[in-house]
C-alpha positions in Angstrom: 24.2 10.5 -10.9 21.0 11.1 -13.5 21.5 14.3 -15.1 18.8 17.3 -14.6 17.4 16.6 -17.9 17.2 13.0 -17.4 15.3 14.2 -13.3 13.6 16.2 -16.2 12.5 13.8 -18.5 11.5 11.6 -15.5 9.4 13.8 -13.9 7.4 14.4 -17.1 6.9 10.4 -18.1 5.4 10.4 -13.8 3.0 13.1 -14.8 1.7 11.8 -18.0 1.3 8.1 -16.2 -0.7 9.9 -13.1 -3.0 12.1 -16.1 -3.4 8.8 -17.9 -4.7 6.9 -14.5 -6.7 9.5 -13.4 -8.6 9.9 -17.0 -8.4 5.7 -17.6 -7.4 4.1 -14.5 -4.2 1.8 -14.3 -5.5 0.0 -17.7 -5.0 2.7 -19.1 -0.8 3.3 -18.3 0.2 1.2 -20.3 4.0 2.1 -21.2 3.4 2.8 -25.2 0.1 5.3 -24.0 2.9 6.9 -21.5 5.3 7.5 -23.8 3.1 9.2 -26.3 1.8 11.4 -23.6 5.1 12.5 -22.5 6.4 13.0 -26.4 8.7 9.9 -25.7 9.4 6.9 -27.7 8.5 3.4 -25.6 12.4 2.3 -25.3 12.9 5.6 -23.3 10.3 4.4 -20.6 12.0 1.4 -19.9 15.2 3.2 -19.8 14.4 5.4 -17.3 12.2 2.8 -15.0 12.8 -0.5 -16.2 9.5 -1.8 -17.0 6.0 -0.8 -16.2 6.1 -2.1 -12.6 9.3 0.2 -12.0 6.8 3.5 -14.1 4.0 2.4 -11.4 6.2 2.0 -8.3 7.5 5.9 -9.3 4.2 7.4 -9.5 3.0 5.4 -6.5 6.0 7.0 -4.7 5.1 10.6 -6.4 1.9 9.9 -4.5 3.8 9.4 -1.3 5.6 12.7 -1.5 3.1 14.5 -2.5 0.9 13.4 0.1 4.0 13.8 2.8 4.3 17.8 1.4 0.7 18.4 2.3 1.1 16.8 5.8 1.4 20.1 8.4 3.1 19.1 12.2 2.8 20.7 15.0 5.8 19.6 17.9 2.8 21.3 20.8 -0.5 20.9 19.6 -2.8 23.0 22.1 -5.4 19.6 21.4 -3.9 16.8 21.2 -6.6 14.9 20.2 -8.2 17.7 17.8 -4.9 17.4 16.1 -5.2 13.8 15.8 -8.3 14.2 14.0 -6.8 16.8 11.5 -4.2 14.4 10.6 -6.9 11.6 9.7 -8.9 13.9 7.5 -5.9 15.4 5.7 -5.5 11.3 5.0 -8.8 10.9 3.8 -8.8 13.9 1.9 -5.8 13.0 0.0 -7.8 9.9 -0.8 -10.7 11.4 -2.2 -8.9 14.2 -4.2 -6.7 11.5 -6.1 -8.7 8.4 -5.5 -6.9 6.6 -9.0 -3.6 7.1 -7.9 -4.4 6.2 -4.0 -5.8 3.2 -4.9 -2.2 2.3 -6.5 -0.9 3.4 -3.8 -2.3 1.5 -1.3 -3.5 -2.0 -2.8 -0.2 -3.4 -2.9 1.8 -4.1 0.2 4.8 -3.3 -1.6 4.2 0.4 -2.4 4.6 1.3 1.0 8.3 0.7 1.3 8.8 3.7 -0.5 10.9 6.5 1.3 8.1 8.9 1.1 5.9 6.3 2.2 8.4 5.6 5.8 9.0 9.2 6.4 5.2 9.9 6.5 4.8 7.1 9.2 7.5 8.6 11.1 5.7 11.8 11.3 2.9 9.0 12.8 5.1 7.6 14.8 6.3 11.4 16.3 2.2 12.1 17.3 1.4 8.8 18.5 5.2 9.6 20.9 3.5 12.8 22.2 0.1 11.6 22.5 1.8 8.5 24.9 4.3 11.3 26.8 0.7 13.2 27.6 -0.8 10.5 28.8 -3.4 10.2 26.0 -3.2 6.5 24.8 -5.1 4.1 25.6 -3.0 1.3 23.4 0.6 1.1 23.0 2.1 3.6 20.4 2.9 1.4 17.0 -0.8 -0.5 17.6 -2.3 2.8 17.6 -0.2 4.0 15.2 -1.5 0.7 12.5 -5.5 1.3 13.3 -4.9 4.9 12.8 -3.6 4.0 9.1 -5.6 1.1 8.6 -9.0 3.4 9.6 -8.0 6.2 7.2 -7.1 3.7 4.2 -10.4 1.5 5.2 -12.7 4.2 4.9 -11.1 5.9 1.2 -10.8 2.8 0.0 -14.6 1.3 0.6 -16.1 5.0 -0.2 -14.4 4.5 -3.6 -15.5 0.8 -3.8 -19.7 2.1 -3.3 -21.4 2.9 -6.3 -21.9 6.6 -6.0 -25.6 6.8 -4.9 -24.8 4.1 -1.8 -22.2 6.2 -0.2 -22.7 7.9 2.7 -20.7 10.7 4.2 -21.5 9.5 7.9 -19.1 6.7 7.1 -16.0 9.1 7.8 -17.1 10.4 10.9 -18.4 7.3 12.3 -14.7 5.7 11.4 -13.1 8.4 12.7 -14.8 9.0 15.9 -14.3 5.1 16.8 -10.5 5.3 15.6 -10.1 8.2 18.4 -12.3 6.1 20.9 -10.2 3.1 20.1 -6.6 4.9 20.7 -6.9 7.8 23.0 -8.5 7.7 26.6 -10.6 10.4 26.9 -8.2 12.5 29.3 -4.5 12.1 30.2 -4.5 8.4 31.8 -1.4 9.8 33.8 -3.9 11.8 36.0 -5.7 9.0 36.5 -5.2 5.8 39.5 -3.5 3.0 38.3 0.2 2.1 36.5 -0.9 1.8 33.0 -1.3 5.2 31.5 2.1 6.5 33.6 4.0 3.5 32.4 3.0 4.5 28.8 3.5 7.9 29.3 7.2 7.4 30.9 8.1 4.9 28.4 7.5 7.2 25.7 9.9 9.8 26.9 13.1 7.3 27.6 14.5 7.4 24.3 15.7 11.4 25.9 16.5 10.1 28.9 20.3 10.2 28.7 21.0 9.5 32.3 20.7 5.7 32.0 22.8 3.4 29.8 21.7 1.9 27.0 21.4 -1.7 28.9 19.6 0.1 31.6 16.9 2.2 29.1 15.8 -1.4 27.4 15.4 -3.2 30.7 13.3 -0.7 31.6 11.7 -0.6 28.5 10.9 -4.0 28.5 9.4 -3.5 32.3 7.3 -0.4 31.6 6.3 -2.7 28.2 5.0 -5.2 30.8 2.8 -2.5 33.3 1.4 -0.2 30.1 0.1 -4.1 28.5 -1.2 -5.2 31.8 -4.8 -5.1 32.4 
């Protein structure tokens, strides 16, 4: 188990590598430049990370967390789609407050195996569940779920890609406002004729339905699957 002053230690090489990104960008971490900033020798960093890939996958996975400890849930929201909103500009905002180290975060598939990285698409997961108990989908939960992510990352990461006079605030809302359009119907679908919306909605609640067994909850799963993708 690492010792506090080695968690210590640690800590302090992630925050000089995330100063050194945001003043440089990544060409600038380089694992000498780290160790200097963090009053280190250069053997230390490989020590504590193995090589620079292992000092960028920490700080990509500082990011996470950090990112994860701003996140705010609410189990009831009184709007359900208001809070949906919320969650995408707390996403975007995250992006443009720390654009260097979002852009390491998210232009390598393999940052986002990171723990943080999971639990913050669980909390995803747990709105995009509620929004389908309400009725509110229009698509199955882990497809909205993906264009909800990939909408967010889409429009940080082109905003940062525009030279600074060609980029237009419009394109958040306009992103945004489609994402919504795209994912939620625009009230409950379970008030509405029609199996889709009730199948979604029901589905969504079985994994708390403890009166079936488990063989019973996946055949109906798979059923209900069928009726909410019908149409």
């Amino acid at each position: 188990m690492p010792s506090r002053s080695s968690d210590q230690t640690r800590q302090r090489v992630i925050e000089a590598a995330i100063g050194l990104l945001t003043r440089g960008g990544r060409d600038a971490v380089t694992t000498r430049a780290v160790a200097e900033a963090a009053g280190l020798q250069p053997p230390a960093i490989y020590r504590l990370f193995g090589d620079k890939d292992g000092l960028l996958d920490a700080v990509a996975e500082h990011g996470f967390a950090s990112f994860l400890a701003a996140k705010h849930v609410d189990p009831a929201p009184r709007d359900p789609i208001e809070d949906l909103r919320d969650g995408w500009d707390l996403a975007v905002e995250f992006g443009l407050a720390n654009p260097a180290l979002y852009t390491l975060m998210y232009t390598e598939p393999a940052r986002t195996g990171s723990a943080a990285f999971k639990a913050g698409m669980e909390i995803l997961m747990g709105r995009m569940r509620r929004l389908a108990a309400g009725g509110w989908l229009r698509v199955d939960e882990e497809l909205a779920a993906q264009i909800i992510h990939a909408t967010a990352r889409g429009a940080v990461l082109t905003w940062l890609s525009q030279p600074e006079d060609r980029r237009d605030p419009a394109l958040f809302t306009t992103l945004r406002e489609s994402m919504v359009a795209a994912v939620t119907n625009e009230r409950p679908a379970v008030r509405d004729a029609g199996p889709q919306g009730a199948a979604r909605a029901l589905r969504a609640t079985l994994p708390e339905q403890t009166v079936l067994s488990d063989a019973e909850r996946l055949l109906l799963n798979e059923w209900l699957k069928r009726l909410a993708d019908a149409g």
